[in-house]
N, C-alpha and C positions, 0 to 999 in steps of 0.2 A: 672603289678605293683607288687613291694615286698612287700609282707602284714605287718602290722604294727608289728604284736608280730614275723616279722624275723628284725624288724630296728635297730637300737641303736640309742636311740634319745637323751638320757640324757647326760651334760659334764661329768659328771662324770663318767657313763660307758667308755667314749672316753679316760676320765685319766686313770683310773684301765687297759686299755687296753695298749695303751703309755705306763705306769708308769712299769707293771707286764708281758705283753706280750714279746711271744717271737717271731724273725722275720725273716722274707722269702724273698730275693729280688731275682726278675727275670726280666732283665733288666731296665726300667724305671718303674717298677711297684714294690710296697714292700706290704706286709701285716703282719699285725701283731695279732696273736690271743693268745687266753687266757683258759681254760675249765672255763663253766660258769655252775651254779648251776639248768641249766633252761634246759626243753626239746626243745625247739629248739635254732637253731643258730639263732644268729642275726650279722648282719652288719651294715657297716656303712662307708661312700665314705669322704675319704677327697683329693679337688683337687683346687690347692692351684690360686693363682694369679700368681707366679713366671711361672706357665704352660702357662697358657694365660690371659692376659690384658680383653680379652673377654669373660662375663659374661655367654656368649648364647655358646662357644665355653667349657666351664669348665663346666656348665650343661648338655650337649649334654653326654660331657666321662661320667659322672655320671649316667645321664639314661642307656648308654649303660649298665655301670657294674653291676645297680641294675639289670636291665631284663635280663640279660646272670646268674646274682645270681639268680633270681626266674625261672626260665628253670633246671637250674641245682641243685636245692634245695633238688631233691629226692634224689641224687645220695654223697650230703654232709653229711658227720657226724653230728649228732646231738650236740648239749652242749658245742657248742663253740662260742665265742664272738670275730668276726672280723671286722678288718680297713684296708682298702686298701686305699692307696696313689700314688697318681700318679705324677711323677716326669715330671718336664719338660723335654723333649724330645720324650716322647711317642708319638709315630707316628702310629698311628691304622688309617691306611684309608677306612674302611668300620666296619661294626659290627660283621662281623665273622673274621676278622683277630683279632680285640679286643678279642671276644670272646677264642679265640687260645691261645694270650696270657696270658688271667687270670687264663685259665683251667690250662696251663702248671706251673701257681701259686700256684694254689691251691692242684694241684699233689705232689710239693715240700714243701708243708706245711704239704701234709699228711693228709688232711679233706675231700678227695674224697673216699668215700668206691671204692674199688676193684670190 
């Protein structure tokens, strides 16, 4: 599980991120970050109704993306404040093709150390 001081819990982190951020789409996945003032990063999944009607099916991506975020937590820059969104038609049929896809996100954002 993502530790609470990597979460973004508050709306208004989620606005200043929206509002300020800037953004990365890799096909049905976008993320948008921000440099935040704190030593670690924090995240934050948004996965909307328009993906799926199903409750248990829009929870499932979001567990995924959090535990493929705490896995690769060492390997992310610090001091930044991310949102990931996932658009309908993401199609990740297991958790390491998801996982494929967010790294190759996260490469193109630039917040994976080398």
């Amino acid at each position: 599980m993502l530790s609470k001081e990597n979460r973004l819990k508050k709306k208004k982190d989620f606005e200043d991120v929206f509002k300020n951020g800037r953004g990365y789409k890799d096909g049905f996945l976008y993320l948008k970050i921000i440099k935040n003032n704190l030593e670690p990063s924090r995240f934050g999944f948004v996965v909307g109704v328009k993906f799926s009607k199903s409750a248990v099916k829009r929870n499932k991506i979001k567990r995924w993306l959090r535990e493929l975020t705490r896995i690769n937590l060492q390997v992310i820059e610090k001091g930044f404040d991310c949102v990931v969104i996932v658009f309908p038609g993401f199609k990740a049929k297991n958790f390491e093709e998801a996982e494929g896809l967010a790294e190759k996100l996260f490469r193109r954002a630039g917040i994976i150390k080398q």
